[in-house]
N, C-alpha and C positions, 0 to 999 in steps of 0.2 A: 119785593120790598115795598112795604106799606108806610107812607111819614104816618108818626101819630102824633100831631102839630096841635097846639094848643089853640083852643078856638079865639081869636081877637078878629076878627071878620067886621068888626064894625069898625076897629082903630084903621084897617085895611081899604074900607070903605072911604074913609076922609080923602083919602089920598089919587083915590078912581074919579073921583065925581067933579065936574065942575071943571073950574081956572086948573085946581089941581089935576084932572085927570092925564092920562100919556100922551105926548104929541103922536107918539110911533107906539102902536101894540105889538105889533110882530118883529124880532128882534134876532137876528143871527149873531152868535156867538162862535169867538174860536177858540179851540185847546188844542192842547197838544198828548199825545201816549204818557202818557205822567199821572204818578197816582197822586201829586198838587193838583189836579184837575177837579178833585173828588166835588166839591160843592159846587162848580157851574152844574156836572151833570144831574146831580142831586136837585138841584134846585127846578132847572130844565126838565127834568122827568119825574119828580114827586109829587109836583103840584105844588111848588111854592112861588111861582110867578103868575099863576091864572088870579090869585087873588089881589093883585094890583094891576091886572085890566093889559097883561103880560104874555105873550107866545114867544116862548127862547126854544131857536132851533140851532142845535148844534151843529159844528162842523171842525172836525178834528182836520189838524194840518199837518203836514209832513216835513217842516223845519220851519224854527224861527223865521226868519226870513221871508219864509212862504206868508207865513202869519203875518208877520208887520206889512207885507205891499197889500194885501187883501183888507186889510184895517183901514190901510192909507190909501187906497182906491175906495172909499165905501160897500165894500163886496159885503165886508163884515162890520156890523153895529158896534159891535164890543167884544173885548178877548182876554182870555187867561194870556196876562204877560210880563217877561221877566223885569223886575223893580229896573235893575239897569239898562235893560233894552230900550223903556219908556225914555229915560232920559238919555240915551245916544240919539234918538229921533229927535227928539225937543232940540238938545242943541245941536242940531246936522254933521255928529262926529260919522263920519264915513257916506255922508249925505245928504241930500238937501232937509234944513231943518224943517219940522211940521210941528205947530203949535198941541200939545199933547196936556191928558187930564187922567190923575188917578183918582176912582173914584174909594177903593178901597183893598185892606190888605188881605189876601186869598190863602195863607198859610205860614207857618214859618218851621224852621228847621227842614232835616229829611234828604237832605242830598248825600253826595258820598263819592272821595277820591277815590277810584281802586285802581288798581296794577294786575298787571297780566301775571299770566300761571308761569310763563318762564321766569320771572324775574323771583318770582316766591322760589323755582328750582335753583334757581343761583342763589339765593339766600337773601335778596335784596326783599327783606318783609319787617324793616323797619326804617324809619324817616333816617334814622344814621346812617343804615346803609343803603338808602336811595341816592344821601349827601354824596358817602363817597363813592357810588357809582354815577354821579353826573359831575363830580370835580375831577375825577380822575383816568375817566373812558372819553378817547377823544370822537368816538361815534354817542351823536348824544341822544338821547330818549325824546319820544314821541310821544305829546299827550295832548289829550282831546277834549274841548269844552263845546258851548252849545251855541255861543254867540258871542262876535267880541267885545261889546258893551254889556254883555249878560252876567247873571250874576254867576254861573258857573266860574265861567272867566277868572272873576274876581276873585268869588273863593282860592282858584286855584293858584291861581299870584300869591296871592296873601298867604295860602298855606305855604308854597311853594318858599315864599321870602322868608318866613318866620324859622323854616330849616337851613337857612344859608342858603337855596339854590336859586340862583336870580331869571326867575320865567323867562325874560327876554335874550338873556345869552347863554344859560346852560342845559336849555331844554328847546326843542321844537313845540309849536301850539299847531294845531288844529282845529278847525269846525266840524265837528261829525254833528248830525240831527239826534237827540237821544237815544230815538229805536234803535240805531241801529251804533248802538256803540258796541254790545256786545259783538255784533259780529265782526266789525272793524280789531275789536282784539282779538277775537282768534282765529282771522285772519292774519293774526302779525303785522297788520297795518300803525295800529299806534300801541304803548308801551302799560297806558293807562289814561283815564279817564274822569271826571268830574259830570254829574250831571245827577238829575231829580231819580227817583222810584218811579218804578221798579227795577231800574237796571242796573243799579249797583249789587240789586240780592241777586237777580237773574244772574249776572257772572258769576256770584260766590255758586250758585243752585245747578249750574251748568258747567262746574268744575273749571273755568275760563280765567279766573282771579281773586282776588281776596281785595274786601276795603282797608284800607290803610288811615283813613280818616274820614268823621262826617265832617260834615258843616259844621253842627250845632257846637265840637270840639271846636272849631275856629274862634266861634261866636255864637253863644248860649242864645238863644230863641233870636236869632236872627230875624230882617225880613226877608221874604221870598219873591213868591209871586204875586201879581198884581191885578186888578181888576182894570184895565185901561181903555180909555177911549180915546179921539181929536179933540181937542177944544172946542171944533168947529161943533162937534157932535154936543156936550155939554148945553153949549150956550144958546145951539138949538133945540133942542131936549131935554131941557132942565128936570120936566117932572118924571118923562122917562127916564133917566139916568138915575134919580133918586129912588124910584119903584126898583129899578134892577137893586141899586146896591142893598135896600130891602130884602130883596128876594132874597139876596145871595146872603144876607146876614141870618137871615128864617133858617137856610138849609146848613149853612156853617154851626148853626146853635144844635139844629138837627143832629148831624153828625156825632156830635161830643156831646149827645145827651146822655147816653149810655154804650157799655159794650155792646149789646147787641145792635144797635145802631150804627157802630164802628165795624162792625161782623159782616151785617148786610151790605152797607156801602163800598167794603172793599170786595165783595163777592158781584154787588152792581159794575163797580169800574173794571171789572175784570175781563168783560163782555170785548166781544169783536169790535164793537160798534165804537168802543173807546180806548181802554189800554190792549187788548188782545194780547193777554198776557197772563203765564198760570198764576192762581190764587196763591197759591204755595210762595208765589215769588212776590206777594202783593200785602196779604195779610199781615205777617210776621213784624215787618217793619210799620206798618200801619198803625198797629198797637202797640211799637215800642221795643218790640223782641226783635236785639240783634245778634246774629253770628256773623262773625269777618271771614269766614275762609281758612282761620289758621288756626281753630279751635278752640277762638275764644267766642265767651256767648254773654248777653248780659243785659239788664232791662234801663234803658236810655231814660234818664232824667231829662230830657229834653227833646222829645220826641216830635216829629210831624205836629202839628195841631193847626186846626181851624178858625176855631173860634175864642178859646180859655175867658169865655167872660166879657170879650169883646179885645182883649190887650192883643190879641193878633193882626186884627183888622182895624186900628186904626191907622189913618195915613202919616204917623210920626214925620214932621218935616225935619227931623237928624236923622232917619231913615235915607229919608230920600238924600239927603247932602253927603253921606257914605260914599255911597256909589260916585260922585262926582268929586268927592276925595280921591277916589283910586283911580277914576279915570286923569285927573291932575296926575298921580304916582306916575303911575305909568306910562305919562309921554301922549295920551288921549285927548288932552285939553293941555294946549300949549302956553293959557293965562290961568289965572284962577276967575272964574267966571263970578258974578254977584250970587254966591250961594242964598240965602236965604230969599232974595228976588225971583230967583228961579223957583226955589221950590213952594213957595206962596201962590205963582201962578199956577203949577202943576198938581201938586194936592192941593184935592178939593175938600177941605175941612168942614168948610159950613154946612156943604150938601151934605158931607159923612154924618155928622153932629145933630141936622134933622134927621135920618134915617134910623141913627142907632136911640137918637131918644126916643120916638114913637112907637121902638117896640123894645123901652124898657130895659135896654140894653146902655151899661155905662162909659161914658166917653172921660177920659182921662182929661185931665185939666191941664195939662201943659200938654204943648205939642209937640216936645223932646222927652229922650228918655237918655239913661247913662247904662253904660256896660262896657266890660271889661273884653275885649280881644285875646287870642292864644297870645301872642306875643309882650302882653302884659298892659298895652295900650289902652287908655280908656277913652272912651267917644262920648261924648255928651251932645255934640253940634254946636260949642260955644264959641268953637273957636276955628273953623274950617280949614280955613287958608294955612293957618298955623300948623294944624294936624297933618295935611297933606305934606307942606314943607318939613313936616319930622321925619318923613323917610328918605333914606335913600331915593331918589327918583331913577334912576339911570343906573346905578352899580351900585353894589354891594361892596362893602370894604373890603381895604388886606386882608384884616386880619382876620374878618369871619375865614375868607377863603383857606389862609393860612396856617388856622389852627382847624379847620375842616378836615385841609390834609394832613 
């Protein structure tokens, strides 16, 4: 795989030389088996970080978790990490808090519920009949996300809530690490699953399950993963923080310049070295082409994407106030914290706002956006605390359950 990058070497130049130049050139990066990875490693091994005076060495981790102590020890400069995970660290929900910074957004869409191959033999391969198999079986199903502040998590509540089934009492959650959810279900360890590509296709591809739902059905170009560092790290590193999220917006554009560039890319992360995992299971959804397992197939209006012009990668601070909406829902944050306080410290807009203008890329003019949820809801960020308080927090009504059964 060759980038074929448009030459701007002298705009690249400003930014090397001088006051401007990197405090830190050599830069450890973390990801994870995730084909959302795709532009750290692109960028990392293209050559789109030598030209702001940049060496990003990757190091793939083996669970969130792992990821975040290695972050928060200094082991690792910067990491592919999940939107909500940054902010469980920030505000110490399961831990001591650590002052955190996004410097930009890494993808959107592309995740995917799936259910195990027995449940498709029982017939349970629609959201109505998942309802009435967790209202009505007093052994209840087992499903798996990635993190409990992450946004797998989330997705999974929130799809989970929008069918009547209340995550917290009518289902079991789990941590499983991505890799290895496949084999957690067909070991019959858990029911089904929530989590990034390729392993949602990998179960359909290894007969093990069918998807039932992506993301992007929840919430149409959602945000995903994140580009994250410490504060600590920022406010020491200004101008290298800035050259990274550069880099990383060079190789995001890279990507979605063309199909063949989307071809190569998914045939690059396909490598041991980072997903280790077949093309076959990698590709398809990459460019949009989905099959669920139960024979249906169909080309996704809202696919994985990187870059789209720069609208994926900004750090929308209603983005970020989402995630601390659900973490309120769901019993995480026992007040409602000063949303917009929090998220002003943690996205870094102004640092995003010089990077994406110097190379020509357009930064949206308001810092919120509006969109509409499966469940008919619409998010703006105008009104946080209010949105949060519109849910159910704790249970789920009679009468959903009622007329469920």
């Amino acid at each position: 795989m060759t980038a074929n990058k448009t030459d701007t070497r002298a705009d690249h130049l400003a930014w090397v030389a001088g006051s401007d130049a990197p405090e830190k050139s050599v830069l450890d990066l973390g990801f994870m088996p995730l084909t959302d990875s795709a532009s750290l490693i692109v960028a990392a091994t293209q050559g789109f970080a030598q030209p702001y005076g940049l060496t990003l060495n990757l190091h793939r981790q083996g669970s969130w978790a792992t990821l975040r102590d290695k972050l928060l020890s200094g082991e690792l400069d910067a990491a592919q990490m999940l939107y909500g995970q940054v902010y469980g660290i920030h505000l110490g929900i399961g831990g001591n808090a650590t002052e955190m910074a996004i410097l930009m957004g890494l993808c959107q869409n592309g995740q995917a519920i799936n259910l195990s191959e027995p449940l498709k033999r029982s017939g349970v391969t629609s959201a109505e009949a998942l309802l009435t198999r967790a209202l009505q079986n007093s052994a209840k199903l087992t499903f798996a996300q990635t993190f409990p502040t992450g946004t797998h998590a989330m997705w999974l509540n929130y799809w989970l809530a929008s069918q009547g089934i209340h995550p917290l009492e009518d289902v079991h959650s789990v941590v499983v690490p991505p890799a290895q959810m496949v084999a957690h279900l067909k070991a019959g360890r858990i029911d089904g699953f929530c989590a990034g590509g390729p392993w949602g296709a990998l179960a359909v591809e290894e007969g093990q399950g069918f998807t039932l739902a992506t993301s992007q059905m929840i919430w149409a170009d959602h945000p995903e993963k994140v580009l994250g560092v410490t504060r600590e790290f920022v406010d020491s590193h200004p101008n290298t923080a800035r050259a990274l999220t550069m880099a990383l917006l060079e190789a995001s554009r890279f990507i979605e310049a063309s199909l063949d560039n989307k071809r190569s890319t998914a045939q690059l992360i396909s490598g041991d070295d980072y997903i280790g995992a077949p093309l076959s299971a990698i590709e398809p959804r990459f460019l949009g082409h989905y099959q669920d397992g139960l024979g249906n197939s169909w080309e996704d209006q809202h696919p994985l994407r990187f870059f789209a012009e720069g609208a994926v990668n900004m750090p929308y601070l209603s983005d970020a106030m989402w995630f601390m909406t659900q973490f309120r829902r769901w019993g995480l944050l026992r007040s409602d914290p000063d949303y917009l306080a929090v998220v002003r410290q943690v996205q870094q807009i102004e640092l995003y706002q010089q990077a994406a203008s110097a190379l020509g890329i357009d930064v949206p003019a308001e810092p919120m956006r509006r969109s509409t949820l499966i469940d008919g809801k619409i998010w703006d960020g105008s009104d946080p605390a209010g949105y949060a308080r519109s849910f159910a927090l704790h249970a789920l009504s009679d009468h959903t359950r009622t007329a469920a059964l």
